[in-house]
C-alpha positions in Angstrom: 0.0 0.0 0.0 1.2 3.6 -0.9 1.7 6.4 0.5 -1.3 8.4 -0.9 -3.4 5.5 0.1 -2.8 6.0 3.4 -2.9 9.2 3.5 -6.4 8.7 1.7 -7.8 6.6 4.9 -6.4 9.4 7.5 -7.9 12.2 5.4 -11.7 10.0 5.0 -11.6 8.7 9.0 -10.2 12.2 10.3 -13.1 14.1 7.5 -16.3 12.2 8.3 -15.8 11.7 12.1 -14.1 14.9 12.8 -10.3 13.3 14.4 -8.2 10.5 14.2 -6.2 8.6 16.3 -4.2 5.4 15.8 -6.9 2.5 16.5 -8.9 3.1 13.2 -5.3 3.2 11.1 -3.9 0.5 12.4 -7.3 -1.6 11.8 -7.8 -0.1 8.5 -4.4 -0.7 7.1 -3.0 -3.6 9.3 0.0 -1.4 10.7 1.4 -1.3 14.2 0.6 1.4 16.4 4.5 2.7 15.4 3.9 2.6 11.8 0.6 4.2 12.0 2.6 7.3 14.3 5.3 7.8 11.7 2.2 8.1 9.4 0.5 10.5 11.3 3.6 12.6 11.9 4.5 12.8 8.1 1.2 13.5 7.2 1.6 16.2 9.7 5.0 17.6 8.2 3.1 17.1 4.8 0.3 19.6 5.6 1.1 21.4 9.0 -2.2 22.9 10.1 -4.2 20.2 8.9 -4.6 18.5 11.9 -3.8 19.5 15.9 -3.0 17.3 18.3 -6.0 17.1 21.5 -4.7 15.4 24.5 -7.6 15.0 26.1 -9.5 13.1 23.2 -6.2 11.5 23.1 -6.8 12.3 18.9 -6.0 14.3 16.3 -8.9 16.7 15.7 -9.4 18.6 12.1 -8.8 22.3 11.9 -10.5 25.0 10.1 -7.4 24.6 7.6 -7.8 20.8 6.9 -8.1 21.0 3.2 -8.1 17.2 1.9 -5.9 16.1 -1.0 -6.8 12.6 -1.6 -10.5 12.4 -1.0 -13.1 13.8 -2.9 -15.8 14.3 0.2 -18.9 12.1 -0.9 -20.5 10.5 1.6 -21.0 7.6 -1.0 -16.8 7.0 -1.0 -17.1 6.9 3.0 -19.7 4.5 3.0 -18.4 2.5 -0.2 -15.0 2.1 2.2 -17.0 1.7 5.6 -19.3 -1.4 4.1 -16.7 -2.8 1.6 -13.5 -1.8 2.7 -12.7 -0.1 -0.7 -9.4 1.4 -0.8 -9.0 3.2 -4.3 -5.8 2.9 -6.4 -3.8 6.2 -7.2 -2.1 6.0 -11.2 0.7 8.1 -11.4 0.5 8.8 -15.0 -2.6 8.8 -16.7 -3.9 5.4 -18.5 -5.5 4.7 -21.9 -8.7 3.1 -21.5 -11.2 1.6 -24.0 -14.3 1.2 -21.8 -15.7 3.6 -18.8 -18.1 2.6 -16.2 -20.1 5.2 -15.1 -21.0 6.2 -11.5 -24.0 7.9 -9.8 -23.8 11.4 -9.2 -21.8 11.7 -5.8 -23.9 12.7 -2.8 -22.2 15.8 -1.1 -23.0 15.9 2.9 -21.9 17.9 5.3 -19.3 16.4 7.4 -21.1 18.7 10.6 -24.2 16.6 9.9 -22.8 13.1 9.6 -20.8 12.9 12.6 -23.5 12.8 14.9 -25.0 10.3 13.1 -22.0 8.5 12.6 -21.3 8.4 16.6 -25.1 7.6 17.2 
């Protein structure tokens, strides 16, 4: 798994449920509580006012800066990852294709109004 798929679980977790800590990683992408640190602390030196440290949640909480790069903030890519564990490939270069599925129009929602639900 790369980089910018990791990055892509922080950003959805940390997005839709408002902070992240390492439990979630470590279940999401099978790291250890170490590799899922240095992933938080690069990801942190990678975008510095994304995300502030709370020690009382004992989680990293979002910030009015959080600006995500590797999610596109539907609730449907959320909920595609939360019910099939979908983690979506990054290309670095472009590819030809010859055939193109096509989606349903993404649903935009609020994070504000889906983390009470999501906690519920």
């Amino acid at each position: 798994m790369d980089t910018a798929q990791r990055y892509w679980m922080l950003e959805l977790i940390a997005f839709w449920e408002g902070q992240i800590n390492t439990k979630p990683l470590m279940t999401a992408l099978g790291l250890t509580r170490q590799s899922v640190s240095h992933l938080l602390t690069q990801y942190q030196a990678d975008y510095p006012n994304a995300l502030t440290y709370d020690a009382t949640q004992k989680a990293y909480q979002v910030t009015d800066d959080f600006a995500p790069q590797f999610i596109d903030q539907t609730v449907d890519e959320y909920f595609s990852w939360l019910n099939f564990g979908r983690i979506p490939t990054f290309f670095q270069e472009p590819t030809q294709r010859s055939q193109y599925c096509i989606n349903p129009l993404p649903r935009f929602v609020s994070p504000q109004v889906m983390r009470p639900l999501l906690k519920a």
